[in-house]
FIFITI-941080 format. One record per residue (C-alpha): residue in one letter; x negated, y negated, z negated. Coordinates in pm, whole numbers, padded with zeros to 5 digits, always signed. Layout:
N
aXYZ
...
***
This chain:
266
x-04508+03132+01610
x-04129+03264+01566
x-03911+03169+01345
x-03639+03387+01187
x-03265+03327+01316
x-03075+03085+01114
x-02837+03256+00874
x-02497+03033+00850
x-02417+03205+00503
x-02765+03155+00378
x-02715+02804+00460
x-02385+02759+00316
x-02502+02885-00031
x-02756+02723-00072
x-02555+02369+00005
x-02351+02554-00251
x-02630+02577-00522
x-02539+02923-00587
x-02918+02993-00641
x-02856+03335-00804
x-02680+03430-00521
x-02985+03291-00295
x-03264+03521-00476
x-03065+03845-00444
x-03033+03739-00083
x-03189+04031+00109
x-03026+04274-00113
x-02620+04109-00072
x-02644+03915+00249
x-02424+04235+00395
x-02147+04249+00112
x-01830+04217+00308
x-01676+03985-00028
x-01964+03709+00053
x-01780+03531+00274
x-01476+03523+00126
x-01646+03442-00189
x-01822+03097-00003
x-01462+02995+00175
x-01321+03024-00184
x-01616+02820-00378
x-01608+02546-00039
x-01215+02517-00109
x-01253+02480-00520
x-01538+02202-00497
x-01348+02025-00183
x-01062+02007-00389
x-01187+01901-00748
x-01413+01652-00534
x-01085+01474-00377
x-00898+01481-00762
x-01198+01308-00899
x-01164+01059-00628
x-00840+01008-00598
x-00839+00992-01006
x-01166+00716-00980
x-00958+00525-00708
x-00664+00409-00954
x-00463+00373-00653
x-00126+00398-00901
x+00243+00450-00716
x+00312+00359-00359
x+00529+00416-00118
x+00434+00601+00216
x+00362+00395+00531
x+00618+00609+00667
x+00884+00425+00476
x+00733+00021+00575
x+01014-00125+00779
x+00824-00306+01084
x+01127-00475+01168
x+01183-00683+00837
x+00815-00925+00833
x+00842-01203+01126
x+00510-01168+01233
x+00292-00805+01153
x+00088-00669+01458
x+00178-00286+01431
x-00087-00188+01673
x-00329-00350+01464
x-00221-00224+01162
x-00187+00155+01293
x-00566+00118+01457
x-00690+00044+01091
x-00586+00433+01001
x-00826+00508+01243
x-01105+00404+00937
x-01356+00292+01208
x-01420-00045+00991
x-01548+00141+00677
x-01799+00333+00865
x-01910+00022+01074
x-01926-00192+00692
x-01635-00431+00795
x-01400-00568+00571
x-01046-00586+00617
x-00826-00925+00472
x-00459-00876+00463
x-00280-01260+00426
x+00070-01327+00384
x+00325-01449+00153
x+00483-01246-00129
x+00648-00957-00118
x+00565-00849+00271
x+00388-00515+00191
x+00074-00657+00172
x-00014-00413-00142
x+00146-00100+00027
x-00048-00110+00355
x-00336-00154+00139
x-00244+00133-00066
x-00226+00351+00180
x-00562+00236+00372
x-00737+00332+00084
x-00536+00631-00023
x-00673+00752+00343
x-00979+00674+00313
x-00998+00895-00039
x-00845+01177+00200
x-01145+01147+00491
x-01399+01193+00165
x-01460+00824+00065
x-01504+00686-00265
x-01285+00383-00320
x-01185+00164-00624
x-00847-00042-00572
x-00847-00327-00829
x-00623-00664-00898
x-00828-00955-00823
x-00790-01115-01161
x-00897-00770-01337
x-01190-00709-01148
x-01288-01102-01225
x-01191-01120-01589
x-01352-00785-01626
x-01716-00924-01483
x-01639-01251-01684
x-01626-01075-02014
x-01943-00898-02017
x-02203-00992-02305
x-02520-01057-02182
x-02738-01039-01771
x-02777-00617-01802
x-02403-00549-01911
x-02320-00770-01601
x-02574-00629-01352
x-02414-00247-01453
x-02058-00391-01409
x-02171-00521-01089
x-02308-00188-00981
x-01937-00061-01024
x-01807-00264-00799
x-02068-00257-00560
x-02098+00130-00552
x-01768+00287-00369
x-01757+00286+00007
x-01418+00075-00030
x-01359-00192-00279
x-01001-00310-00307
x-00931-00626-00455
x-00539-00681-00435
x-00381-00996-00527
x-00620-01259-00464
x-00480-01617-00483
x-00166-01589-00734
x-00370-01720-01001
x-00658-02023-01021
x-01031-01927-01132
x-01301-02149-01254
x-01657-02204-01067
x-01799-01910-01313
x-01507-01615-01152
x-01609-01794-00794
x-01981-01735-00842
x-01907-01355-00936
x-01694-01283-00653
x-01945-01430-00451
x-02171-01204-00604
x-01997-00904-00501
x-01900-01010-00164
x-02257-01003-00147
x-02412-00702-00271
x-02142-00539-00028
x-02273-00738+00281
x-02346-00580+00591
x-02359-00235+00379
x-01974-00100+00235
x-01631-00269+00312
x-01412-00452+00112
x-01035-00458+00157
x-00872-00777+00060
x-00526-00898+00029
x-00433-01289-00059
x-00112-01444-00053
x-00343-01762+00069
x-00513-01860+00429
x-00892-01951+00403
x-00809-02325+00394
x-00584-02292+00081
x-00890-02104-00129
x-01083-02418-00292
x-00707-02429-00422
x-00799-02092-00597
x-01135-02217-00707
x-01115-02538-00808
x-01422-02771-00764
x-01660-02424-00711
x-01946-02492-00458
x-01942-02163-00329
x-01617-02131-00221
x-01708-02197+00181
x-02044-01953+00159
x-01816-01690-00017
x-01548-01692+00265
x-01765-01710+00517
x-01949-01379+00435
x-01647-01220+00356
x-01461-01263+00677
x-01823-01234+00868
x-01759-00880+01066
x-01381-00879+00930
x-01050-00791+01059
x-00816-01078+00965
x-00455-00910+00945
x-00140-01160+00921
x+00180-01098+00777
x+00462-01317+00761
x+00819-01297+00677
x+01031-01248+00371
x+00966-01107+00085
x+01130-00750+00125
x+01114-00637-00246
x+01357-00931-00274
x+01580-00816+00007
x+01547-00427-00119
x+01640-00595-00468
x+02000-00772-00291
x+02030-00479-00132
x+02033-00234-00413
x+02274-00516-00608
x+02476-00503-00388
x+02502-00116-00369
x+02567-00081-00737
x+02869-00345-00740
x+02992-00199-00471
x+02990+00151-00666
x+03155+00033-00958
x+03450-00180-00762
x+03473+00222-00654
x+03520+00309-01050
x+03737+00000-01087
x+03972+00121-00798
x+03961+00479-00863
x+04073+00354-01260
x+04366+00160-01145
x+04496+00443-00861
x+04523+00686-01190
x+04678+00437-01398
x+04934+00389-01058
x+05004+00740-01041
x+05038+00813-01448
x+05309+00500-01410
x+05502+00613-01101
x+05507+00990-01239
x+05668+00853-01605
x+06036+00933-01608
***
């Protein structure tokens, strides 16, 4: 038995769901618009599917890898960094955890990692540690928790930024645990944390899960260190120092014009 050649537009509409379009298909399969017409319906949908991502992401500001001075943290592995653009690690379900101090771009690389990944048609949620905990912490009752849960277990990235600035009790432990765990093995998680591993029963005091939690997150994980500085500071002397030195410019522009006004007095 024979089958008919494959028709490439056929195909493409009906990915489109432009069934109409399918059921006059014998009768307009030779319009010269029709292909135009798919390339222009492909392009709309690509690009209200990336807004709605990018919008669902809550990425906020950043600033552009391009502008992260390598030279400023003491220790950062560029190589390593610059191979995670690659986005093997979501496809493979690893997680990425960026450590280091405040203020070393911890946030910004992460930023843009995700920001990325919304580009190569990922869905990603970036979220502050203590939001996404809270958040699960407030809910009223086991089903309004297990459909919060689902939230932050459904994008192919979950960000959690900021992990370790504040403490948690054993109840915010158990519920991180529980996400690190529906994610397991199955979608990544990005993480940044201003502490190393050993300093986290610091972050959750007394909470029993603490070891079982890190160990499955950094199970299959890139561990990314950071050290140095905290450049917002520097960028913040830098940009004082900028404006003074602009307005001893005023200053000495005001007292050459009260100079010349004297000398020209009779």
């Amino acid at each position: 038995m024979t089958h008919p050649p494959a028709d490439p537009l056929l195909d493409r509409a009906t990915k489109l769901g432009l069934f109409g379009l399918v059921a006059r298909w014998d009768e307009l399969r030779d319009a010269p618009w029709l292909p135009s017409l798919l390339d222009a319906e492909e392009l709309e949908r690509k690009k209200r599917s990336l807004e709605r991502r990018l919008a669902a992401a809550r990425l906020g500001r950043f600033q552009a890898m391009a502008d992260f001075d390598w030279s400023w943290p003491k220790k950062v592995d560029r190589e390593q960094i610059e191979d995670l653009f690659t986005l093997r690690w979501i496809g493979e379900a690893m997680n990425v955890v960026l450590v280091g101090p405040n203020g070393v771009g911890k946030t910004m690389i992460a930023k843009n990692l995700a920001h990325q990944a919304v580009l190569r048609g990922h869905t990603v949620l970036f979220v502050r540690a203590g939001e996404m905990l809270n958040d699960l912490a407030a809910q009223d009752g086991p089903l309004a928790l297990q459909r919060r849960l689902r939230r932050y277990g459904g994008p192919s990235l979950l960000c959690i930024d900021e992990l370790g600035y504040l403490s948690y009790d054993d109840r915010h432990a158990d519920l991180l645990f529980e996400v690190i765990t529906r994610r397991y093995g199955q979608k990544s998680i990005l993480l940044t944390t201003n502490k190393p591993f050993a300093d986290w029963p610091q972050v959750f005091p007394n909470a029993a899960s603490v070891v079982t939690l890190v160990d499955r997150l950094v199970h299959h994980a890139e561990i990314v260190n950071v050290d140095g500085g905290s450049y917002r500071r520097k960028e913040a002397q830098e940009n004082a120092a900028g404006r003074a030195k602009e307005r001893e410019g005023r200053r000495a522009g005001r007292r050459g014009a009260v100079d010349a006004t004297a000398t020209a007095a009779p």
